[in-house]
C-alpha positions as a printed Julia matrix, in Angstrom:
81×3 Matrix{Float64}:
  95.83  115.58  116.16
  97.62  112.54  116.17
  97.73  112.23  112.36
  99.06  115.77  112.38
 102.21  114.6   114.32
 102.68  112.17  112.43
 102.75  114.24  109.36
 104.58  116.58  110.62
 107.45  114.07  111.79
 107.76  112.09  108.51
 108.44  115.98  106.75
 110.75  117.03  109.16
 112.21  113.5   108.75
 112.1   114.3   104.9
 113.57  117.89  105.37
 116.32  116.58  107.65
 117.86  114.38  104.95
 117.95  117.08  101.97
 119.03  119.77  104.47
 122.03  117.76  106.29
 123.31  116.33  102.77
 122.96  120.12  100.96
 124.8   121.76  104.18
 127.33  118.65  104.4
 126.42  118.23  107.98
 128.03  115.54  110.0
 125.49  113.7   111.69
 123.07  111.11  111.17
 119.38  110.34  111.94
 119.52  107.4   114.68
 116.36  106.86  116.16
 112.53  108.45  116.09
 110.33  108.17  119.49
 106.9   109.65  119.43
 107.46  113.42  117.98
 111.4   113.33  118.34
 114.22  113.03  116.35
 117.62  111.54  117.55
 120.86  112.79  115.85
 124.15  111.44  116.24
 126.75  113.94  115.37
 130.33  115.14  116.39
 130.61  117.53  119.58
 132.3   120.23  117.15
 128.75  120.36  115.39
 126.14  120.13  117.26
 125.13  123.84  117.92
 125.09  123.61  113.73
 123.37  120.66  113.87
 120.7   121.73  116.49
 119.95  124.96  114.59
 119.5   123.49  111.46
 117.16  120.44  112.92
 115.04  123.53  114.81
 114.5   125.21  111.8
 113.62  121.64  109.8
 111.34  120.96  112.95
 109.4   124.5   113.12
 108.95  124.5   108.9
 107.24  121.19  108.62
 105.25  121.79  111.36
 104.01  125.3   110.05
 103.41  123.85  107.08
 100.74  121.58  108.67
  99.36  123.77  111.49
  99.6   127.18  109.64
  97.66  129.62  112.26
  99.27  127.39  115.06
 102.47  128.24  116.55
 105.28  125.31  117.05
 107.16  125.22  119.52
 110.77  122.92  118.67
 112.94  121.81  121.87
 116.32  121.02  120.48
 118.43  119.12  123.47
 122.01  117.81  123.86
 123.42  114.83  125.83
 125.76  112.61  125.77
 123.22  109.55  125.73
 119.48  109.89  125.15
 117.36  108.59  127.49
């Protein structure tokens, strides 16, 4: 199971990239801990931002664990701790 995280983080990872470039997002990849992903972006964007990392998230994760469902919690602070 732990191979299958992993997979699915380095696609979503992958996905993230082409997806924020092609929709000319404003935020940036910071940090990875464990299964999550840590944007930086602009306050004006982030409901953009969190729907388009969700979808990312729930894609490469289907892609892996077809018959499973994923489940994607999408957050938003200030800091990230």
């Amino acid at each position: 199971m732990q191979a299958d995280c992993a997979d699915i983080l380095k696609r979503a990872i992958s996905s993230w990239d082409m997806e924020s470039v092609a929709q000319g997002l404003d935020a940036h990849l910071v940090l990875t801990a464990y299964d999550q992903l840590v944007i930086e972006t602009r306050k004006d964007c982030c409901d953009r931002v969190a729907q388009v990392l969700e979808r990312v998230m729930i894609e490469a994760g289907r892609d892996i664990l077809a018959p499973i469902p994923v489940v994607v919690d999408v957050k938003m602070g200030k800091y990230w701790s």
